[in-house]
TIKE-317872 format. One line per 5 residues: number of its first residue (from 0); their letters; for each residue x, y, z of C-alpha. Coordinates in Angstrom, 3 decimals, always signed. Layout:
residues N
NUM = a = X Y Z | ...
//
This chain:
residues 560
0 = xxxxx = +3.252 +33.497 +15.470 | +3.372 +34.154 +18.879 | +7.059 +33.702 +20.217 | +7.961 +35.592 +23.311 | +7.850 +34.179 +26.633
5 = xxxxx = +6.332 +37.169 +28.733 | +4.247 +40.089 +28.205 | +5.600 +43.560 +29.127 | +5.326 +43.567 +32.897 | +6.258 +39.974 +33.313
10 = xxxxx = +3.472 +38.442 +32.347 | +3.663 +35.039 +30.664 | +1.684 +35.302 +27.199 | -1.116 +33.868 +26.508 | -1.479 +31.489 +23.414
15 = xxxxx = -4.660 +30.294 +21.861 | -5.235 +26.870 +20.689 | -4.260 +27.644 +17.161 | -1.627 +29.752 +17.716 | -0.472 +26.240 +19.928
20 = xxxxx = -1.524 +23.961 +16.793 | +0.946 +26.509 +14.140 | +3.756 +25.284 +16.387 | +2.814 +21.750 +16.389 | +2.543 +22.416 +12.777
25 = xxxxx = +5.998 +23.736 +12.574 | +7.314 +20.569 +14.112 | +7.764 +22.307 +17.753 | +6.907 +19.491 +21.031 | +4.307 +21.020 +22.668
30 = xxxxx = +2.544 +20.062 +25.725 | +0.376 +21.844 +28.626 | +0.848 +21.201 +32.091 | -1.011 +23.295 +35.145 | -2.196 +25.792 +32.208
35 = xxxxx = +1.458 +26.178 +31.392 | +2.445 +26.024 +27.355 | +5.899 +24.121 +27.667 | +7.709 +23.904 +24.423 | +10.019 +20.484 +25.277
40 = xxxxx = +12.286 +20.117 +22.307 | +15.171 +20.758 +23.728 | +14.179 +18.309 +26.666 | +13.686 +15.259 +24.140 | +17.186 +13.656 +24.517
45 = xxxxx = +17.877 +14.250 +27.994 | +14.328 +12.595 +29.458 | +15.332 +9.905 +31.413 | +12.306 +7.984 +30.449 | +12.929 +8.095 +26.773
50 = xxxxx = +11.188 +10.637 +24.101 | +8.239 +8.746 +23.058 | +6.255 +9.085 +25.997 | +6.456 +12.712 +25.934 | +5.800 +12.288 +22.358
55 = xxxxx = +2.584 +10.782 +22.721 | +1.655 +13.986 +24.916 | +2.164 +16.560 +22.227 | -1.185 +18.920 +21.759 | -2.640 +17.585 +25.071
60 = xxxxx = -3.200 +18.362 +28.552 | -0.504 +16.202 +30.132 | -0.890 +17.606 +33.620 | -2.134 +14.807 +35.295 | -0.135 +12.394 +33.335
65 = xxxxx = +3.356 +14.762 +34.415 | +2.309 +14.959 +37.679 | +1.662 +11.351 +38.408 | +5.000 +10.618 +37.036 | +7.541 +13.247 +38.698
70 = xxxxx = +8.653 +14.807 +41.664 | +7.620 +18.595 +42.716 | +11.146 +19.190 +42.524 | +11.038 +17.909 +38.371 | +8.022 +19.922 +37.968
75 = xxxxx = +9.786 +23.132 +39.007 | +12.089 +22.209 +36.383 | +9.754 +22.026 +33.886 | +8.529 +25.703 +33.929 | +12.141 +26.476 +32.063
80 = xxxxx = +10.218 +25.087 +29.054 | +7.335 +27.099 +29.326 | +6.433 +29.315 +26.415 | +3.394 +30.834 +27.546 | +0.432 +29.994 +28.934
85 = xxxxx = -3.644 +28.739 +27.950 | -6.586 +30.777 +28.844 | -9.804 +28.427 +30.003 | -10.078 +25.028 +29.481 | -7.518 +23.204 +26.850
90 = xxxxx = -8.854 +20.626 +24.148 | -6.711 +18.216 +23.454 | -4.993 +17.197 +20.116 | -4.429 +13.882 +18.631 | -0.555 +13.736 +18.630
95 = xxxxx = +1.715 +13.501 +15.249 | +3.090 +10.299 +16.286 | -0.778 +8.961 +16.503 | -1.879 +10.764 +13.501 | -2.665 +13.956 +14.260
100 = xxxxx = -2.397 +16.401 +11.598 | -1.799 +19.958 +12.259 | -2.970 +23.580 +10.124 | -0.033 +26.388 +10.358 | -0.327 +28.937 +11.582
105 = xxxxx = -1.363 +32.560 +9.624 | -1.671 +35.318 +11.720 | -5.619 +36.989 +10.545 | -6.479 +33.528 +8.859 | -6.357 +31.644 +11.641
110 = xxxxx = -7.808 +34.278 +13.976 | -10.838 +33.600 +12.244 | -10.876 +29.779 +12.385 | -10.256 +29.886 +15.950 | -13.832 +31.345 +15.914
115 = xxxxx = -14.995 +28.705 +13.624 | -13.697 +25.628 +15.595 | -16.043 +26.989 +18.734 | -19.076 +25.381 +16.517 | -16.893 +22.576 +14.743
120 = xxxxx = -15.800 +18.856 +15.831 | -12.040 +20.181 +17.437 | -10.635 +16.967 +16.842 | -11.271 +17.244 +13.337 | -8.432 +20.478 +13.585
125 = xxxxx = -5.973 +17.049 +14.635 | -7.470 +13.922 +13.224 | -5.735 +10.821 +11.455 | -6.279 +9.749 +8.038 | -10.342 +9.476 +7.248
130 = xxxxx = -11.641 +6.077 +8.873 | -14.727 +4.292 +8.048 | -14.620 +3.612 +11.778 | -13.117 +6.532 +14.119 | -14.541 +9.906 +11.573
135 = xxxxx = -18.023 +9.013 +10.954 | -20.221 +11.713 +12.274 | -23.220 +9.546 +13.924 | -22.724 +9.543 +18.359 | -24.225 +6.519 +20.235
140 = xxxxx = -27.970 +7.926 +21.271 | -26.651 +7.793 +25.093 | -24.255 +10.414 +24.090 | -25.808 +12.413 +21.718 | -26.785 +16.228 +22.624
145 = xxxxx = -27.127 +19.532 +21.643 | -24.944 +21.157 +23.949 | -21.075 +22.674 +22.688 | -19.517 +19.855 +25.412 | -21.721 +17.131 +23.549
150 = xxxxx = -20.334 +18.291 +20.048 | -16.825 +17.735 +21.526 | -17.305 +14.224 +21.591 | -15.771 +13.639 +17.868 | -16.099 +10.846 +15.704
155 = xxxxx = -12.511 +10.314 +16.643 | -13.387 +9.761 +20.782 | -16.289 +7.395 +19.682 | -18.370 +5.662 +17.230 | -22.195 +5.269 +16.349
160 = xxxxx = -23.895 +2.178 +17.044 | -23.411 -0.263 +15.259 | -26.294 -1.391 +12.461 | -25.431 -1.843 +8.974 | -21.882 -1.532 +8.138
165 = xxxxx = -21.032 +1.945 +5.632 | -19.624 +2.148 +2.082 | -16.187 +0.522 +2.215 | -16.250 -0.930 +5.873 | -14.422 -3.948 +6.513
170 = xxxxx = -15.399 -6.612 +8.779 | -12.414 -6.139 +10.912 | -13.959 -1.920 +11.051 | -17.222 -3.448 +12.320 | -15.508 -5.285 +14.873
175 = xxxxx = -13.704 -1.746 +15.956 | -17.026 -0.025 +16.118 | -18.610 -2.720 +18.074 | -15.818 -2.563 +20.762 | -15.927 +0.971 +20.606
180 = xxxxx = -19.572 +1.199 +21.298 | -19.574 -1.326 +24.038 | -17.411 +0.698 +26.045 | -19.319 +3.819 +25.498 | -22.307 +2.345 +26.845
185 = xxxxx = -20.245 +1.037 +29.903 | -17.786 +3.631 +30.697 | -18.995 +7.342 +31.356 | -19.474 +9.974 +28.664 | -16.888 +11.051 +26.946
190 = xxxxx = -18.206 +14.945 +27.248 | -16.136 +17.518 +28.633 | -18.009 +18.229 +31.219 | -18.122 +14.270 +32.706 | -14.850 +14.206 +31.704
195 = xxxxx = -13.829 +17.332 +33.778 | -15.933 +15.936 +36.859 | -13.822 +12.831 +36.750 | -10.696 +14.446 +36.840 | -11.939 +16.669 +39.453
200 = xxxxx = -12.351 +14.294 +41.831 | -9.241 +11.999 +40.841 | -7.268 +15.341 +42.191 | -9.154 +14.847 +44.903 | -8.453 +11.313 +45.905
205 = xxxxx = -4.671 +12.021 +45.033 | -4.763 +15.000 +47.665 | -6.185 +12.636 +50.099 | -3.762 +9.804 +49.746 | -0.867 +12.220 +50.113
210 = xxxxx = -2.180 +13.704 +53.293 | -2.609 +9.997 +54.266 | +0.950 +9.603 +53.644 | +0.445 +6.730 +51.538 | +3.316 +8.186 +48.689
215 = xxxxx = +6.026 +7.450 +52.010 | +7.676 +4.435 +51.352 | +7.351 +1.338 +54.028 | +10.806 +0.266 +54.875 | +10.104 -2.507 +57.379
220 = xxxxx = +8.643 -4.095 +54.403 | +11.942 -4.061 +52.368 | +13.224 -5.406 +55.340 | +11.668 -8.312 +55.336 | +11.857 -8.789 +51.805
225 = xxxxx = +15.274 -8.484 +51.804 | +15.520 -11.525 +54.276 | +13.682 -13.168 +51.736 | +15.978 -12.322 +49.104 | +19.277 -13.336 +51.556
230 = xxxxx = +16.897 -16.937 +51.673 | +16.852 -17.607 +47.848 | +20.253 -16.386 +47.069 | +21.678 -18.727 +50.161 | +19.654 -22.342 +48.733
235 = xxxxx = +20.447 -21.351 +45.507 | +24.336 -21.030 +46.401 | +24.346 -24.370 +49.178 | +22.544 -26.173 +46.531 | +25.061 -25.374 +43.829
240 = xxxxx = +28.044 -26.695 +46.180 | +26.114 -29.753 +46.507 | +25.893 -30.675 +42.670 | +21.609 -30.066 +43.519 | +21.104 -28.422 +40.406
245 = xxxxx = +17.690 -28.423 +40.083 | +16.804 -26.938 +43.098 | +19.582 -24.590 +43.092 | +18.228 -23.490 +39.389 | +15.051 -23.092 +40.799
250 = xxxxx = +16.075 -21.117 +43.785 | +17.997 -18.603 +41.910 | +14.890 -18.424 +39.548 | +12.666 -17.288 +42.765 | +15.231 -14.795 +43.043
255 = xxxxx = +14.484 -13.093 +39.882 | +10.663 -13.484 +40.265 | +11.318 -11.337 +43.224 | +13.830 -9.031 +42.981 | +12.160 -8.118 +39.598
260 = xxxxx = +9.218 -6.244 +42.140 | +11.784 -4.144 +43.868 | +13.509 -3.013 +40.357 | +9.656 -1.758 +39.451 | +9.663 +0.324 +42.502
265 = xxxxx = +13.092 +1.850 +41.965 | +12.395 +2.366 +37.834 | +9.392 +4.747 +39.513 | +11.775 +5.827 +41.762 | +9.175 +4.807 +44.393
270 = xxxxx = +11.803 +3.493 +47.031 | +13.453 +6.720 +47.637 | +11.921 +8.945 +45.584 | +15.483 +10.566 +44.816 | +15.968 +9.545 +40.789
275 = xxxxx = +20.071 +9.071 +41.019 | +19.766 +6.801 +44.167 | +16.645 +5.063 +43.183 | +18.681 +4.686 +39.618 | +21.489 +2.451 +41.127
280 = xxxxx = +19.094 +0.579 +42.943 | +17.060 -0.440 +39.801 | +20.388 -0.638 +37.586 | +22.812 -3.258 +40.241 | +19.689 -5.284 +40.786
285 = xxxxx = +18.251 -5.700 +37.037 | +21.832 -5.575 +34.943 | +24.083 -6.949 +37.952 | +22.128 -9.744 +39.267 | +19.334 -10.063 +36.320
290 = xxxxx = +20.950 -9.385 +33.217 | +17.872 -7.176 +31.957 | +18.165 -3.397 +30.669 | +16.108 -1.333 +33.542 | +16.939 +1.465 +31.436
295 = xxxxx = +15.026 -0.768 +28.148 | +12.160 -1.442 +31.032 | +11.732 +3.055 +31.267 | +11.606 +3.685 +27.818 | +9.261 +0.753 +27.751
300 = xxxxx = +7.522 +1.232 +30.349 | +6.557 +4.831 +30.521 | +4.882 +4.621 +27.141 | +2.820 +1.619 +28.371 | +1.524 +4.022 +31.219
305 = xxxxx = +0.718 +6.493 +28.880 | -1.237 +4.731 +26.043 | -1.914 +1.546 +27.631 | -3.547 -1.270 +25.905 | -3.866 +0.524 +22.285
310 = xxxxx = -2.769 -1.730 +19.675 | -0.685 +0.594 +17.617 | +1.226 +2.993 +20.244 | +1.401 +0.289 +23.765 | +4.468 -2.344 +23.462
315 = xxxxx = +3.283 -3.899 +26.332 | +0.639 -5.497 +23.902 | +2.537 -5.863 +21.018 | +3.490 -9.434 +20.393 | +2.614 -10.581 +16.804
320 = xxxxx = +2.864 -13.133 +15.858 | +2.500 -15.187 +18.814 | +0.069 -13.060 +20.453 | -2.631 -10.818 +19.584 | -5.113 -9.056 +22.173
325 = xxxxx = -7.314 -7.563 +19.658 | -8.603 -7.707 +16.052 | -6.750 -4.981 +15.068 | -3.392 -6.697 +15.344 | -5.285 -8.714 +12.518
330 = xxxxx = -4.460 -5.416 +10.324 | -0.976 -5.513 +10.151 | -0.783 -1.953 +12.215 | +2.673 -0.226 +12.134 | +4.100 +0.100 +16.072
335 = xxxxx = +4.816 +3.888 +16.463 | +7.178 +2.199 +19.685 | +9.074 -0.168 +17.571 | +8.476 +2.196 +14.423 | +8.069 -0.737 +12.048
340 = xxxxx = +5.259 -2.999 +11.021 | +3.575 -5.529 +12.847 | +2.560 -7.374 +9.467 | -0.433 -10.719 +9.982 | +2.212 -12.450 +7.982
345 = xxxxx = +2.145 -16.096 +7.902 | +4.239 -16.726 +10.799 | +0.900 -15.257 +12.487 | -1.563 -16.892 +10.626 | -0.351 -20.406 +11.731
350 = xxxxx = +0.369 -19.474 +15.602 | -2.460 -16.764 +16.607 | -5.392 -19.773 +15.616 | -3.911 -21.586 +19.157 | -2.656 -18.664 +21.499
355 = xxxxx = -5.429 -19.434 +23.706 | -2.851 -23.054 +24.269 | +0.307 -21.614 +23.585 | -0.087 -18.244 +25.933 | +1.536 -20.384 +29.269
360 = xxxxx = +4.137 -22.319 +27.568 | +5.661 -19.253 +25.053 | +5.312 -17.389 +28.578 | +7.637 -19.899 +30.299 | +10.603 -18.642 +27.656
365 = xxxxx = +9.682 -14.875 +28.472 | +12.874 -13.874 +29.835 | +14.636 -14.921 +26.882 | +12.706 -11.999 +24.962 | +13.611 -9.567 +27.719
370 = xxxxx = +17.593 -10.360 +27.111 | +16.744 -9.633 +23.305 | +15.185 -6.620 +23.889 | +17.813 -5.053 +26.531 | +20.908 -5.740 +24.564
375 = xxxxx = +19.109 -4.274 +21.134 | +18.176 -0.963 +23.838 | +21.923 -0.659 +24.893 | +24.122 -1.551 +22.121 | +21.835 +1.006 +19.401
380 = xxxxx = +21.974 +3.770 +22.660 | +18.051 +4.351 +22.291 | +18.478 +5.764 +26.207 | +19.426 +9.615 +26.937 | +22.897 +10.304 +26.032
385 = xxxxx = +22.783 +13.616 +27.741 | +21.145 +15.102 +30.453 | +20.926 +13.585 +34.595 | +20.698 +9.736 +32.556 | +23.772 +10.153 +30.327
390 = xxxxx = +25.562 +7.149 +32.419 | +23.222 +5.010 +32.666 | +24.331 +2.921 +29.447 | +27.443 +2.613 +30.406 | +26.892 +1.569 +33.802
395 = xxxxx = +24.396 -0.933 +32.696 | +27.125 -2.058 +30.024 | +29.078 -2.807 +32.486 | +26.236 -5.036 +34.502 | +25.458 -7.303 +31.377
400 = xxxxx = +29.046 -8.277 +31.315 | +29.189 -8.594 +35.043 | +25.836 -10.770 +34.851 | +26.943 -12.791 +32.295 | +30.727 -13.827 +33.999
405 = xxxxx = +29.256 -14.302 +37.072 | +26.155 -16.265 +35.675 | +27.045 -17.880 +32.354 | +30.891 -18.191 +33.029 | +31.499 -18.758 +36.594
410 = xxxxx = +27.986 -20.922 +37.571 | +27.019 -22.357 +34.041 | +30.199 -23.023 +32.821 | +32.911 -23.508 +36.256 | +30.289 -24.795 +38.389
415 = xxxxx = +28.638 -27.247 +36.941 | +30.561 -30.224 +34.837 | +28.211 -31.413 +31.913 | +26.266 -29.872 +29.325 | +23.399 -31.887 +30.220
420 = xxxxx = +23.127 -30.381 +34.164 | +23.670 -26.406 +32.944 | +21.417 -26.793 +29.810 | +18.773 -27.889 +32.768 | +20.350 -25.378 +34.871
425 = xxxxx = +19.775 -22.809 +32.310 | +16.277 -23.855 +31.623 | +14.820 -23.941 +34.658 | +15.967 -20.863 +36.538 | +14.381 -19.504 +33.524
430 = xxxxx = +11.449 -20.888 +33.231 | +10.741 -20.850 +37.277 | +10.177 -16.769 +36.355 | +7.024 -17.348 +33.979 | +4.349 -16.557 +36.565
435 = xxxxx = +5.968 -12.575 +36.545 | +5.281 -12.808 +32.835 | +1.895 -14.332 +33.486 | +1.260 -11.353 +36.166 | +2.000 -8.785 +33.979
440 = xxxxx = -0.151 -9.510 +30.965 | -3.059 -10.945 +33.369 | -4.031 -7.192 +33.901 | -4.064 -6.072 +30.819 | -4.670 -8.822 +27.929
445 = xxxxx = -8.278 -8.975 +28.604 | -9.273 -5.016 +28.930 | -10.205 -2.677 +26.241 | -8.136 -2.243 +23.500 | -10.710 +0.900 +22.139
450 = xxxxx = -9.629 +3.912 +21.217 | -11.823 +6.288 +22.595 | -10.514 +9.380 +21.945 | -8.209 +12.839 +23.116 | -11.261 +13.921 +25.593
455 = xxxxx = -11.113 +10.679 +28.104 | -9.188 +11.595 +31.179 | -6.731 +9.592 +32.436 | -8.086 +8.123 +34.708 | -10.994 +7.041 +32.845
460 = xxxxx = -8.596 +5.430 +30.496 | -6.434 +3.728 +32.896 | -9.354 +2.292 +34.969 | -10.572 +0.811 +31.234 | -7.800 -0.725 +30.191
465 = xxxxx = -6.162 -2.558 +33.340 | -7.952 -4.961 +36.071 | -6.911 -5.502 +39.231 | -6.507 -9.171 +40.573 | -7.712 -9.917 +43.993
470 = xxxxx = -5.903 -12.385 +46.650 | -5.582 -12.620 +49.994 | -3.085 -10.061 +51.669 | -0.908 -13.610 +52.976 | -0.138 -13.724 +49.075
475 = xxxxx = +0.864 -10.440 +48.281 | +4.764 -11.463 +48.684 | +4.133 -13.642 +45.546 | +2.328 -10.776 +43.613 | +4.586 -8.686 +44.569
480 = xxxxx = +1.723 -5.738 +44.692 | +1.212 -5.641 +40.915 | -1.725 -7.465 +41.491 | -2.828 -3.564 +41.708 | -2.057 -2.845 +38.695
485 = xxxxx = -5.275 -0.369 +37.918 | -4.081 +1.605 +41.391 | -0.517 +1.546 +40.316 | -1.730 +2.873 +37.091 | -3.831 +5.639 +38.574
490 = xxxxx = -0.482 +6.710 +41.418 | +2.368 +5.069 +39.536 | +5.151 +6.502 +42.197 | +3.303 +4.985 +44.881 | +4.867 +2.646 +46.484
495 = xxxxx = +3.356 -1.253 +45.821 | +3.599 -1.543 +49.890 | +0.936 +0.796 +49.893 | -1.501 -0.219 +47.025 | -3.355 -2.277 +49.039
500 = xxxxx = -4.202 +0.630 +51.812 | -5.114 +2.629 +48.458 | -7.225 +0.115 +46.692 | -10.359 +0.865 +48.859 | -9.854 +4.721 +48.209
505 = xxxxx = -10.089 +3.907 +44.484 | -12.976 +1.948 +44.894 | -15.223 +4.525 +46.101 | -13.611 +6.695 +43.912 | -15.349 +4.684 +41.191
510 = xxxxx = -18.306 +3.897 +42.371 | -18.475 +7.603 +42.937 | -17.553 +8.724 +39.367 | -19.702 +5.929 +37.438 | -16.254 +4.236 +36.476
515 = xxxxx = -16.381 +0.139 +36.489 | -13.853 -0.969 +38.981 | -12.535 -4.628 +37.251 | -11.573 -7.026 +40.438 | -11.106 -10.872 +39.462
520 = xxxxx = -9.571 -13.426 +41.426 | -6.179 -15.106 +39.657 | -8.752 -18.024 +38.014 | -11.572 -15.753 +36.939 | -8.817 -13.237 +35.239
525 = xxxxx = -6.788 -15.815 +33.723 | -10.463 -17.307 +32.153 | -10.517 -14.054 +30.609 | -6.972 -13.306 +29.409 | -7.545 -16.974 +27.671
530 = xxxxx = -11.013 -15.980 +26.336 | -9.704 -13.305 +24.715 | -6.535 -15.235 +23.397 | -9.133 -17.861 +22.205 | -11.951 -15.203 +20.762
535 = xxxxx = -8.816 -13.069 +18.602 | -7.935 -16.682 +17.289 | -10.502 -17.319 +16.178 | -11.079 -14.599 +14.537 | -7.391 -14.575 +12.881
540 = xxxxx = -8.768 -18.149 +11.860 | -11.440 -16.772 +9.412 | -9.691 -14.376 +8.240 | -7.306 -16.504 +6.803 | -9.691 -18.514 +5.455
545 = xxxxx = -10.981 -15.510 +3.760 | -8.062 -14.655 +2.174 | -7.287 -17.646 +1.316 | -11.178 -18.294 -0.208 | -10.627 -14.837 -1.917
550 = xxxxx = -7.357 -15.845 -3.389 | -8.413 -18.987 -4.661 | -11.023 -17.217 -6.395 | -9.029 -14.222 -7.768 | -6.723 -17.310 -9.698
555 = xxxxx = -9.894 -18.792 -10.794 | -10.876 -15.697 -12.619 | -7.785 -14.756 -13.755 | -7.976 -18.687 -15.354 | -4.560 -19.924 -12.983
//
């Protein structure tokens, strides 16, 4: 096993794929960035943004996922890790936490299967457990060829089309292959060498927008936001002193909508680009003033960037049993975030038949959830505890308890004299936030949930699996620029002052790559989210009945 850093001379070593895969194997984190082989074990605990996004990058080129999301000055850093480095172009692994499975290494032996995986499926070195759906060996026509690039397109990056269903296929597996196929024929192939093209000229757009300056922040435009902010927090406060407590609970509700857009910036550290100022920003104005866990939002977060929209890895998707976004969810998967199972209990049976009605009323109680999910973060310490983050719990810590003296004690409880008024007061500066929560699932709820494979780029797969929501530039204040979410997702340090300069750079980027480009206006995309809600219920709807028909019968023949 190849173990040394450098050659004699100075020269970093060069490691083949297998000789990468015995590591894996071994249990080591690896991950290649810029052709570098960066062993990150030791990094694990200190990564600001949590573990499991670098997790999810193990075996794979990460570099334009690693470059999107740090600063050249993080980057440098980086190269401490490195181990070695790749010769040509790298095929990418399906992770351990997704399933990959990994050979060791033996030096001779696997000298001569790195020969043999030249003419083999390579994701067949790394695949999860055999599927009736992803490790079938029949390609859609449109991307079947004879060429080594066309072979690369496993059974695990797509599926055949879809006829009559194999030996031991479910329904819910036909359903998978369907999706699956739908977005082969619509998004383009998943070869290496399309693949490479696309990437290609994603660098290129990136090099363009940073000549254009577009990564600079725009100050005047925090300027007048922050005038906006001084506005909410004043009506809120006059209305308070005058015993208004509805529109003061409204008021301070606007407040949170807003602010909540800044806090994104700073938790991409898109404000000042400087990660210990742009910190503080993000932790005063989400613990402080809105009683939510920025450092719970990273962890979150980054993984959602990473493996947006799939069902089993993205907990930005994950909320069985009151909503599902796909079939799959319909399959009790086990959430490698949350690392426990999402089970299609009964809970789920009754609710998921009616999410297409209950999405915009279970959305008004969202930030209720987000309190839940913050305190669990900080009081089980699932942030860094070493490394430039190591404070951040403590800090935040100390904003919960600020947030909730100044909020529950001093306004709830001193400020307002009967249960009646704060329980209304409590309500609806809640509930006045449910369009963020409606904003934030509106891109996403409604794209592919497929899992397509190691080989699509990242762009590719971010462009799939988020939409874009188009209004005019007068309403961008109440967007807040996530309205962009695909261009956020593509340049997520970008500041959202800027998205809208970018959008029309992605566009042609898209047009010019063969990549569908999904625009709706607020109506259109909320049609969809609920057609989606309404087509999974369904679908959750006969499934129960078929267990339940099924179970009925099984008593019958067992004479109950």
């Amino acid at each position: 096993m190849a173990s040394a850093t450098t050659k004699p001379g100075g020269r970093a070593a060069i490691l083949s794929r297998r000789e990468v895969e015995g590591l894996i194997a071994n249990g080591r984190h690896i991950i290649i960035v810029d052709q570098q082989v960066l062993k990150v074990d030791a990094w694990l605990q200190y990564h600001p943004g949590g573990d499991k996004s670098i997790l999810h990058m193990v075996g794979r080129d990460a570099t334009d996922e690693v470059h999107g999301y740090h600063s050249a000055e993080t980057l440098k850093l980086m190269m401490k890790y490195r181990i070695g480095t790749i010769d040509g172009r790298w095929i990418n692994f399906i992770p351990p936490i997704q399933g990959g499975k990994f050979r060791p290494y033996v030096e001779g032996v696997a000298d001569a299967e790195e020969g043999q995986d030249e003419d083999n499926d390579l994701c067949s070195d790394a695949s999860r457990a055999p599927s009736p759906v992803f490790d079938t060996e029949i390609l859609s026509a449109r991307h079947r060829g004879t060429s080594k690039n066309d072979r690369l397109v496993s059974s695990a990056s797509s599926a055949s089309s879809v006829s009559e269903p194999d030996d031991g296929m479910t329904w819910l597996d036909t359903l998978t292959r369907e999706r699956i196929d739908l977005d082969i024929a619509k998004y383009p192939s998943l070869d290496l060498a399309t693949q490479d093209e696309v990437v290609r000229k994603y660098r290129l757009l990136d090099e363009r927008i940073r000549a254009e300056r577009l990564y600079d922040c725009n100050y005047s435009a925090y300027a007048i936001e922050t005038c906006r902010y001084t506005f909410f927090f004043s009506m809120f406060l006059l209305f308070l002193h005058w015993g208004w407590y509805i529109p003061s609970a409204a008021f301070l509700g606007c407040l949170w909508h807003q602010l909540t857009f800044t806090v994104h910036d700073a938790g991409h550290m898109g404000i000042t680009h400087n990660f210990h100022t742009d910190s503080l920003i993000g932790i005063f104005i989400a613990n402080y003033i809105g009683g939510l866990s920025i450092g719970w939002w990273k962890r979150n977060h980054n993984v959602h960037h990473i493996v947006t929209n799939s069902p089993e890895h993205d907990p930005d998707i994950e909320y069985i049993p009151f909503f599902a976004v796909s079939h799959r969810f319909l399959e009790s998967l086990t959430s490698t975030f949350y690392e426990k199972l999402m089970p299609f209990d009964a809970v789920a049976e009754f609710l998921l038949p009616y999410q297409a009605y209950l999405y915009y009323p279970i959305l008004t109680f969202g930030r209720f959830n987000l309190y839940v999910l913050s305190w669990g973060y900080l009081l089980r310490g699932l942030g860094p505890r070493k490394g430039p983050a190591w404070w951040h719990r403590w800090v935040e810590l100390v904003g919960q308890v600020f947030f909730w003296y100044w909020y529950g004690y001093v306004v709830l409880y001193k400020s307002i004299p009967t249960n009646s008024d704060r329980f209304a007061f409590l309500m609806i500066s809640h509930m006045i936030t449910m369009p963020l929560h409606a904003q934030i699932t509106l891109s996403h709820f409604s794209m592919s949930t497929a899992e397509l494979g190691p080989h699509e780029s990242f762009p590719q797969k971010m462009l799939r699996t988020t939409m874009d929501i188009d209004c005019p530039q007068w309403l961008d204040f109440f967007h807040g620029g996530l309205q962009f979410q695909a261009v956020h997702h593509l340049f997520p340090r970008m500041p959202r002052h800027n998205l809208r300069r970018t959008q029309t750079l992605v566009q042609e980027f898209c047009t010019d790559v063969g990549i569908p480009y999904a625009l709706y206006g607020v109506v259109d995309g909320s049609k969809q989210v609920i057609g989606r809600l309404g087509e999974v219920g369904r679908q959750a709807a006969i499934l129960s009945k078929c267990q339940k028909t099924m179970a009925k019968r099984g008593d019958l023949l067992h004479g109950h």
